[in-house]
C-alpha positions in Angstrom: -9.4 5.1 4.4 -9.1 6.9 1.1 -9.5 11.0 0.4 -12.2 11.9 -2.4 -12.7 14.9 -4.5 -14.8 17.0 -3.1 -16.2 18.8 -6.2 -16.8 15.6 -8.2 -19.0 13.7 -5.2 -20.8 17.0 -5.0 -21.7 17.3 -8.6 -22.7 13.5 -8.5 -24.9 14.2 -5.7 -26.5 17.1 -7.4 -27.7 14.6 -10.1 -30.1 13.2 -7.7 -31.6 16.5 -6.9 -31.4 19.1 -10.0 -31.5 19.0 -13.3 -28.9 20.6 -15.8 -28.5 24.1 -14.2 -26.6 27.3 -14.8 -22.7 27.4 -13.4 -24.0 30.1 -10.7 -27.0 27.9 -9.4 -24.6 24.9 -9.4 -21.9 26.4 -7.6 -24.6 28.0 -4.9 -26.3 24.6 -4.7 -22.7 22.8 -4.5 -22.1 25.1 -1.2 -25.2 24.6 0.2 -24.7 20.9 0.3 -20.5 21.8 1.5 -22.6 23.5 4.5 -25.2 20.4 5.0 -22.4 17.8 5.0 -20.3 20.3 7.7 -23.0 20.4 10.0 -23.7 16.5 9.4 -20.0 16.1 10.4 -19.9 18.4 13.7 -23.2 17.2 15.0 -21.5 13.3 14.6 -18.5 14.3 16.1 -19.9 14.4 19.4 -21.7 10.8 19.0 -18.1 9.5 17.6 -16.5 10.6 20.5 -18.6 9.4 23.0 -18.3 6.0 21.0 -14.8 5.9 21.1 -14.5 6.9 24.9 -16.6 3.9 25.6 -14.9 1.3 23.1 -11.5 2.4 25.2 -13.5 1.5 28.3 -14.5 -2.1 27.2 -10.9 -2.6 25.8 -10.0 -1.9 29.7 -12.2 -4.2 30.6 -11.4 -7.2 28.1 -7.4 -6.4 28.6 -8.0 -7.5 32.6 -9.7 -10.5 31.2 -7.0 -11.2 29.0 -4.2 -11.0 31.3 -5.9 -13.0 34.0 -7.1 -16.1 32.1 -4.2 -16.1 30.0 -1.5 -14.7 31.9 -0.2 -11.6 29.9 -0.2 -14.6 26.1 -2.9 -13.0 24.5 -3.0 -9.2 24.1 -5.2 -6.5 22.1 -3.7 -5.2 19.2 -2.8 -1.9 20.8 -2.3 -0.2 17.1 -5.2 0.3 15.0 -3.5 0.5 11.7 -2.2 -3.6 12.4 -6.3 -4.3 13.0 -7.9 -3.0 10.1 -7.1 -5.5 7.4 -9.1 -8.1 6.5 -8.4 -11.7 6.7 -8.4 -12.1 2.6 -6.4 -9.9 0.4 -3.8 -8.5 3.1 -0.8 -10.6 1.8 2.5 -8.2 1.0 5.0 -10.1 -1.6 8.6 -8.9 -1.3 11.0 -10.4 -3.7 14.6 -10.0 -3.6 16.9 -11.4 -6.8 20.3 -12.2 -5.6 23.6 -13.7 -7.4 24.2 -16.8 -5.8 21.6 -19.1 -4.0 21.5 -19.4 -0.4 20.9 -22.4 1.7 17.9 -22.5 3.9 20.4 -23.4 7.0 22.3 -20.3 6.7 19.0 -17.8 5.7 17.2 -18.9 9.2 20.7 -18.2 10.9 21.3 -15.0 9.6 17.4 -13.9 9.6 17.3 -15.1 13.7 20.4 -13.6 14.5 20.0 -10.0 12.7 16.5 -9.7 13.0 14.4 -12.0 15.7 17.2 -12.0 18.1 17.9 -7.9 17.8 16.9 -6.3 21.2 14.7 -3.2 21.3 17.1 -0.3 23.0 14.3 1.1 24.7 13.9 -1.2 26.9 16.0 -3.8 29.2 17.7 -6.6 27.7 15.9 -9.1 29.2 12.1 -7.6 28.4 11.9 -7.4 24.5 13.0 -7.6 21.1 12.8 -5.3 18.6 10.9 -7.7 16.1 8.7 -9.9 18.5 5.7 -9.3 16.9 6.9 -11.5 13.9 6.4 -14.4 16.8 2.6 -13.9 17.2 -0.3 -14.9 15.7 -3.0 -12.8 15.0 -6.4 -14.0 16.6 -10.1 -12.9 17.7 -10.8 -12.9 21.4 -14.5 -11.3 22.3 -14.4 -9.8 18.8 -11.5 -7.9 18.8 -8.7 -8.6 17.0 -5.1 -9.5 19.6 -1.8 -10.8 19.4 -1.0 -14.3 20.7 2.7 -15.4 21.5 3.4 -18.5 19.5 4.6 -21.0 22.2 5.6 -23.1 19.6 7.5 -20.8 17.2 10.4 -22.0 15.4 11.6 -20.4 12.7 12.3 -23.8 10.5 8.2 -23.5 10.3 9.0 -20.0 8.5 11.0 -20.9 5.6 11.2 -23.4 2.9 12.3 -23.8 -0.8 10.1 -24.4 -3.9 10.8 -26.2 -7.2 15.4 -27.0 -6.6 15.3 -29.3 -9.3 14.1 -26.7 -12.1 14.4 -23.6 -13.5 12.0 -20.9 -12.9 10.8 -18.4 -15.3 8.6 -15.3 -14.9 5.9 -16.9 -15.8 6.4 -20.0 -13.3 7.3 -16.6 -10.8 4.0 -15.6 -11.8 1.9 -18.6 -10.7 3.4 -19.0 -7.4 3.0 -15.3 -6.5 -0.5 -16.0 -7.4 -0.3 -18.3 -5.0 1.9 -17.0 -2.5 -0.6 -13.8 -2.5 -3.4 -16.2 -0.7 -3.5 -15.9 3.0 -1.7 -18.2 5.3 -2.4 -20.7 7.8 -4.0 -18.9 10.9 -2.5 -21.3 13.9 1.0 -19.5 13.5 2.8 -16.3 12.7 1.6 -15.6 8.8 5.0 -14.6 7.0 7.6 -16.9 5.7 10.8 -16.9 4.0 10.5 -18.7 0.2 14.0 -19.6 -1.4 13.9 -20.4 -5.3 17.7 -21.3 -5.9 17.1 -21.2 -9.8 15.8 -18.3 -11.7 16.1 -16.7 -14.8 15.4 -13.4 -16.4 14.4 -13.3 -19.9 17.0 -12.7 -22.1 19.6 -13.8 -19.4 21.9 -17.2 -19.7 22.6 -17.2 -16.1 20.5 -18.0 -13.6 20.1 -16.0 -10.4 18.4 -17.1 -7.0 15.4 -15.4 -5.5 14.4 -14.8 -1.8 10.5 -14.0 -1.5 9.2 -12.6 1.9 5.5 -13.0 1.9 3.9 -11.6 5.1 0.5 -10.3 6.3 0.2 -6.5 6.2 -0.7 -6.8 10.0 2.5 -7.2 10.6 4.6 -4.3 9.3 4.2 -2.3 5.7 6.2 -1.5 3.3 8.4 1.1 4.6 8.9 -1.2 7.7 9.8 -3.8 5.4 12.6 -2.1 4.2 14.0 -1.2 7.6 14.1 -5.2 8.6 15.7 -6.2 5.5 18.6 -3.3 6.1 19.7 -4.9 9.4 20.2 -8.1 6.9 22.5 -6.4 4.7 25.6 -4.2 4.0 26.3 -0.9 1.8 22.1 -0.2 2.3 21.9 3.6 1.6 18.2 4.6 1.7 16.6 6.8 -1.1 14.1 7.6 2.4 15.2 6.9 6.1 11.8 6.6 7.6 13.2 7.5 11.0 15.4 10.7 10.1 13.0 12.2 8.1 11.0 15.9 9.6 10.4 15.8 13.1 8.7 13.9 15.1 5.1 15.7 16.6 4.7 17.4 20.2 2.2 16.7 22.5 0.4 19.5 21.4 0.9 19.3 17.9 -1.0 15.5 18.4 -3.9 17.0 19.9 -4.4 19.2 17.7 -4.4 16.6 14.9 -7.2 14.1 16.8 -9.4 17.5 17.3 -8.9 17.5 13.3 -10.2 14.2 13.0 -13.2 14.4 15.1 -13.9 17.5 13.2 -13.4 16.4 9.4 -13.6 13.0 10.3 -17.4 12.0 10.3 -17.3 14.2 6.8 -14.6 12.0 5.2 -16.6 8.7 6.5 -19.9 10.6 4.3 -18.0 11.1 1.5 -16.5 7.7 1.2 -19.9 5.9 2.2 -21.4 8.1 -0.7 -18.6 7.8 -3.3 -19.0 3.7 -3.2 -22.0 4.2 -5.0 -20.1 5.5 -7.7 -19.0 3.0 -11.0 -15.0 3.1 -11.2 -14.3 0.7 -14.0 -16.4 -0.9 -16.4 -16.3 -4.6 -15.2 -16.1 -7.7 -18.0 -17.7 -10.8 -17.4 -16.4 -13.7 -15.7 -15.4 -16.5 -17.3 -14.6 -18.7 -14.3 -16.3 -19.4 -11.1 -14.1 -17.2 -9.2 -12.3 -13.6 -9.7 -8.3 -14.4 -10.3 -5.5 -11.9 -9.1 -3.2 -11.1 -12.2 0.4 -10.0 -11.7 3.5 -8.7 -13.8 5.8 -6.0 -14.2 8.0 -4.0 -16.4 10.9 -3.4 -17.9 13.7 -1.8 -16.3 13.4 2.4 -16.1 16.5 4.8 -15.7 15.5 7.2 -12.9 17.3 10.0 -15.1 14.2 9.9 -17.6 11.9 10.4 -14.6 14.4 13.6 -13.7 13.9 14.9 -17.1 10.3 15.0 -16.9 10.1 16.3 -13.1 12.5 19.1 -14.6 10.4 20.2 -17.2 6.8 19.5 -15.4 6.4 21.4 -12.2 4.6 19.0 -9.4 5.0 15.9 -11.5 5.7 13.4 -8.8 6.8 10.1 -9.8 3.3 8.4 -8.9 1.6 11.2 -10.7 4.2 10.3 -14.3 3.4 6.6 -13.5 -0.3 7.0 -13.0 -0.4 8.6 -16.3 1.9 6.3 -18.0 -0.3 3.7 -17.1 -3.3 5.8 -18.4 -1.9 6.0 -21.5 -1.1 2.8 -21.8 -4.5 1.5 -21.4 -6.0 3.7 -23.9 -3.6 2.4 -26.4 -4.7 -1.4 -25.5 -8.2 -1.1 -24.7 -11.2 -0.1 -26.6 -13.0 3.0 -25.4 -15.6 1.6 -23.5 -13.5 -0.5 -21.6 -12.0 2.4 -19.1 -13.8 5.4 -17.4 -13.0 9.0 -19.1 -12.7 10.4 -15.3 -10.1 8.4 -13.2 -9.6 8.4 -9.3 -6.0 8.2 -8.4 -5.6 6.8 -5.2 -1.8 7.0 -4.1 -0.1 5.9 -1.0 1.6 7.8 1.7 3.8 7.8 4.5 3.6 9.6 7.6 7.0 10.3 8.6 9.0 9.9 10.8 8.8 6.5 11.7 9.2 6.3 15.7 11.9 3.7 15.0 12.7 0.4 13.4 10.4 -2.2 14.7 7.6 -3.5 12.4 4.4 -0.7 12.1 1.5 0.8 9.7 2.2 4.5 9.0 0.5 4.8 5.9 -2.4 6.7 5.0 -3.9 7.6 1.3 -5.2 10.1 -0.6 -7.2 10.7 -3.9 -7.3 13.2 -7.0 -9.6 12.7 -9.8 -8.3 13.0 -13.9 -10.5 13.3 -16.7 -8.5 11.0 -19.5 -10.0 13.2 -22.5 -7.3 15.5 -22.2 -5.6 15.0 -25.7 -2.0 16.1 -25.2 -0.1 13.9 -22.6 2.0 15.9 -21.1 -0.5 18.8 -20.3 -2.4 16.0 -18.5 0.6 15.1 -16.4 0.6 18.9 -15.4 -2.8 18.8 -14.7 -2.8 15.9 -12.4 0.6 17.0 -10.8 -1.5 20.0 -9.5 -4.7 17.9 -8.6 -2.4 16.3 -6.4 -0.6 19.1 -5.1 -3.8 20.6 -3.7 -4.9 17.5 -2.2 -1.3 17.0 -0.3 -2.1 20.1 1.1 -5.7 18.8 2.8 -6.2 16.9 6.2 -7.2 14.2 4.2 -3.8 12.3 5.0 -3.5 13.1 8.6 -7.0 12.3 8.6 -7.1 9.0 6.9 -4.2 7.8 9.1 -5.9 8.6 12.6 -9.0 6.6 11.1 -7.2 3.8 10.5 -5.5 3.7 14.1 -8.8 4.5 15.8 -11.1 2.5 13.6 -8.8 -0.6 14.3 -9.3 -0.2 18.2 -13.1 -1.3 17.6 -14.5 -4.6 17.5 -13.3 -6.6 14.4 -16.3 -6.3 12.5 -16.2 -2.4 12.7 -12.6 -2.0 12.4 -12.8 -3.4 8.4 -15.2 -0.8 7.5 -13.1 1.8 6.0 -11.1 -0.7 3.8 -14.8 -2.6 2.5 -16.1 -1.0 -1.0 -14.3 0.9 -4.2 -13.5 3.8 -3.9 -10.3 4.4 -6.5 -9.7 3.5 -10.2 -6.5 2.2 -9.2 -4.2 2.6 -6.2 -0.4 3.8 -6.4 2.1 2.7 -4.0 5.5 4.1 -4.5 8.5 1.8 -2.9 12.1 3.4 -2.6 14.6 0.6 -2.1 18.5 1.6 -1.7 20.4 4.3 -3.9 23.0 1.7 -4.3 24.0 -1.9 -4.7 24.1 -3.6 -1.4 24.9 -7.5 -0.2 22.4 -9.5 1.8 23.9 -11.3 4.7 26.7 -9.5 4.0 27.7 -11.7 1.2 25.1 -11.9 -1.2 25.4 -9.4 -4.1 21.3 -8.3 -4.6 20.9 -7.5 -8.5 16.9 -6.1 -8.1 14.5 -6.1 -5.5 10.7 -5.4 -5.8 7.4 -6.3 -4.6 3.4 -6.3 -4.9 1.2 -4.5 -2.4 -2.0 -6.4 -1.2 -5.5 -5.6 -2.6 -7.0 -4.1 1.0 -10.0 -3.2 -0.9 -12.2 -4.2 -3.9 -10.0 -1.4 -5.9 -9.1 -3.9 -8.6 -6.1 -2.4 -10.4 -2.8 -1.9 -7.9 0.6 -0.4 -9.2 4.0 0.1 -7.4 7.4 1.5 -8.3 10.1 0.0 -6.8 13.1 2.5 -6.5 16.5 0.6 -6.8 19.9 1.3 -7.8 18.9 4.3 -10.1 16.4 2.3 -11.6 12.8 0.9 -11.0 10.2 -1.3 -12.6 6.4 -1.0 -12.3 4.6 -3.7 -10.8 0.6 -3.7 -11.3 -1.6 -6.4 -10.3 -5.0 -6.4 -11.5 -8.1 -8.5 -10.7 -9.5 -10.7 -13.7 -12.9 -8.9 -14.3 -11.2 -5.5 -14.2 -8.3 -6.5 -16.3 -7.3 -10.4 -18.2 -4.1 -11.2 -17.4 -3.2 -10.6 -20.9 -4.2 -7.0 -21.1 -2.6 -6.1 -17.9 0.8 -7.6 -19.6 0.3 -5.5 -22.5 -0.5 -2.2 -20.8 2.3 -3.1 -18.7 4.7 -4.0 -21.7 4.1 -0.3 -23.0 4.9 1.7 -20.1 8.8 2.2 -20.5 8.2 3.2 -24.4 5.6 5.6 -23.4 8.2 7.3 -20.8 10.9 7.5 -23.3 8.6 8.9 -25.9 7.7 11.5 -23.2 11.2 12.3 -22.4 11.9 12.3 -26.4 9.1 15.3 -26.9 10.2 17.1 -24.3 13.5 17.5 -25.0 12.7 18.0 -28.4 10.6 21.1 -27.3 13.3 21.9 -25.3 15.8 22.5 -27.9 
């Protein structure tokens, strides 16, 4: 579920009602229809409520089912944010570069032992582990989505190696993410461990080995991710600890926020249903039978250029530089009429803390519109660094979050809703990795780690920073009639120059 910007869906609606008006008839109209859409939302809320008080009571119902026919097996998904994503386009891809290669024999080991074997603390020994979910398959009973224990799990079925004979290079890497981004079988568990012993970074001599986690987004996100891979390693020092971070919400406090969402939820659903209708990005035709995913990413980037431009920009966030680095980028490769002059930002976010380790969906989203036209670059960082900032301070997160969860407890068919249509230019996801070097399995040195979100949505374009060591790389992947995979390489290719130019002015303006 995705924020919009309030002023630009009213002034799109306007156009099916007045013509070109004065600013003082627009801004009356624009609150008139602020009041319509209010009332819309508090005479819904009601209806919603009373739907969801009687989904809970079916869910009773189908739960007694459940554990009498098949004895406690098969289960609901209790959390709404692991129900919500669709069968197609929900693969994460997690790749971690490390010095040496490590055989299969000693991954599964180390993965079962740290990881599948770890007990939850909050309960007895003998009742759970604190990953078990990673042993269930995700099925449809009475059209709900539920988690069945895989009776046949092993986790040999859960990791393999590709291509031991040959080197692999980034565009080989390329291919098989491609690939690897495609959804898995649906009769077990849908994550796996890939090892590719032999890989090599261009301009390298020596080869490295990569491990790729590939995993459904039911399962855990990206933050969660991170969590399960520190109980692999050593020296892990986290830019963001998920679980330290604020404090975790009273009982009151949590009532208050689901009377928020029955209250500006209905209006968010409005605005998204209507924003859809909107064009985001001026589509190219197909020249194949089928729209490809294109992936790459950049360049190293020293987090100490980011640091100068946060210094001198106030707001600038590092999605919000990104964002705009990426803009930039693609009005230097593209013609004009192949990107919108008004951009919708979309950019992930957390809602911390995490109530601990085990694998879960906190994230939530929100939007802020850019018009591109905006000649000088760095004002239009500003600019954007305070759209953002206003946004952050709406309900829209909080919000979008308790839709997911609730809209997920519905029947499958009406849990996907809020992730079906565009709503976005492109999507930010921003992924801190650690501060420092660190050794996987306690042995393995790990020179870079990164990774590509899933496309949820028909938002074509997708970009993540991965945060590691002081340094970070974007990563965009792009559908092929929003972006050829050649154009997304370029834009891509550009975005480091276009940070150190930035860095370069303002230092310069500095002094």
């Amino acid at each position: 579920m995705k924020s919009v910007n309030r002023k630009t869906f009213f002034r799109f609606t306007l156009l099916f009602i007045l013509p070109e008006s004065t600013v003082g008839a627009m801004a009356a109209a624009t609150f008139v229809l602020a009041l319509i859409f209010l009332s819309l939302s508090i005479l819904l809320s009601p209806l919603g409520l009373l739907l969801l008080l009687g989904n809970e009571f079916i869910r009773i119902f189908i739960n007694l089912i459940l554990r009498y026919k098949y004895s406690g097996n098969i289960q609901l998904v209790s959390d709404g944010n692991d129900a919500v994503y669709r069968p197609n386009r929900s693969m994460v891809i997690s790749l971690i570069r490390i010095e040496n290669p490590i055989a299969p024999e000693e991954s599964m080991e180390k993965f079962t032992k740290d990881v599948l074997l770890l007990k939850n603390p909050k309960t007895r020994e003998h009742q759970s582990t604190t990953y078990a979910k990673l042993e269930q398959i995700l099925i449809d009973k009475f059209g709900y989505r539920c988690w069945k224990k895989d009776e046949n799990f092993n986790i040999k079925n859960h990791c393999r190696t590709v291509v031991s004979n040959s080197v692999v290079y980034k565009t080989d890497l390329l291919q098989l993410i491609r690939k690897l981004a495609d959804d898995m079988e649906e009769d077990k568990p849908q994550w796996e461990i890939v090892l590719i012993p032999n890989y090599q970074e261009a301009g390298e001599v020596v080869t490295s080995s990569l491990i790729v986690f590939r995993f459904h987004h039911a399962y855990m996100d990206a933050l969660s991710f991170t969590m399960m891979i520190e109980k692999l390693t050593s020296n892990y020092n986290y830019y963001i600890d998920p679980c330290k971070t604020l404090t975790k919400k009273t009982f009151k406090e949590q009532v208050v926020n689901f009377i928020k969402f029955l209250y500006f939820g209905p209006l968010l659903f409005i605005l998204l249903t209507t924003n859809r209708l909107r064009s985001f990005w001026p589509k190219i035709p197909q020249k194949c039978s089928k729209t490809l995913r294109n992936y790459t990413w950049s360049k190293p980037i020293k987090l100490d250029q980011i640091r100068e431009i946060r210094k001198s920009l106030k707001n600038a966030s590092i999605p919000v530089i990104i964002d705009n680095a990426f803009i930039s980028s693609t009005m230097q490769v593209l013609p004009r009429h192949r990107y919108p002059e008004t951009w919708s930002l979309g950019e992930l976010s957390a809602l911390l803390p995490y109530k601990n380790s085990g694998p879960q969906n906190r994230f939530s989203i929100f939007s802020y519109e850019i018009n591109v036209t905006q000649e000088n670059e760095l004002e239009r960082i500003q600019t954007t660094a305070n759209e953002a900032a206003k946004e952050m301070t709406l309900p829209w997160i909080l919000i979008g979050f308790l839709g997911l969860k609730i809209f997920g407890r519905f029947p499958k068919v009406v849990a996907q809703l809020p992730l079906f249509g565009t709503s976005n230019t492109l999507i930010m996801s921003y992924f801190p990795c650690s501060k420092t070097k660190f050794k996987l399995f306690q042995s393995v040195n790990v020179l870079d780690i990164w990774g590509f979100p899933p496309h949820g949505n028909n938002t074509g374009i997708f970009l993540c920073c991965n945060m590691y060591c002081n340094e970070f790389k974007v990563l965009a992947s792009s559908d092929s009639d929003w972006l050829e995979e050649k154009e997304l390489k370029e834009i891509v290719n550009r975005i480091p120059e276009i940070i150190s130019k930035w860095v370069y002015q303002l230092n310069k303006k500095n002094d």
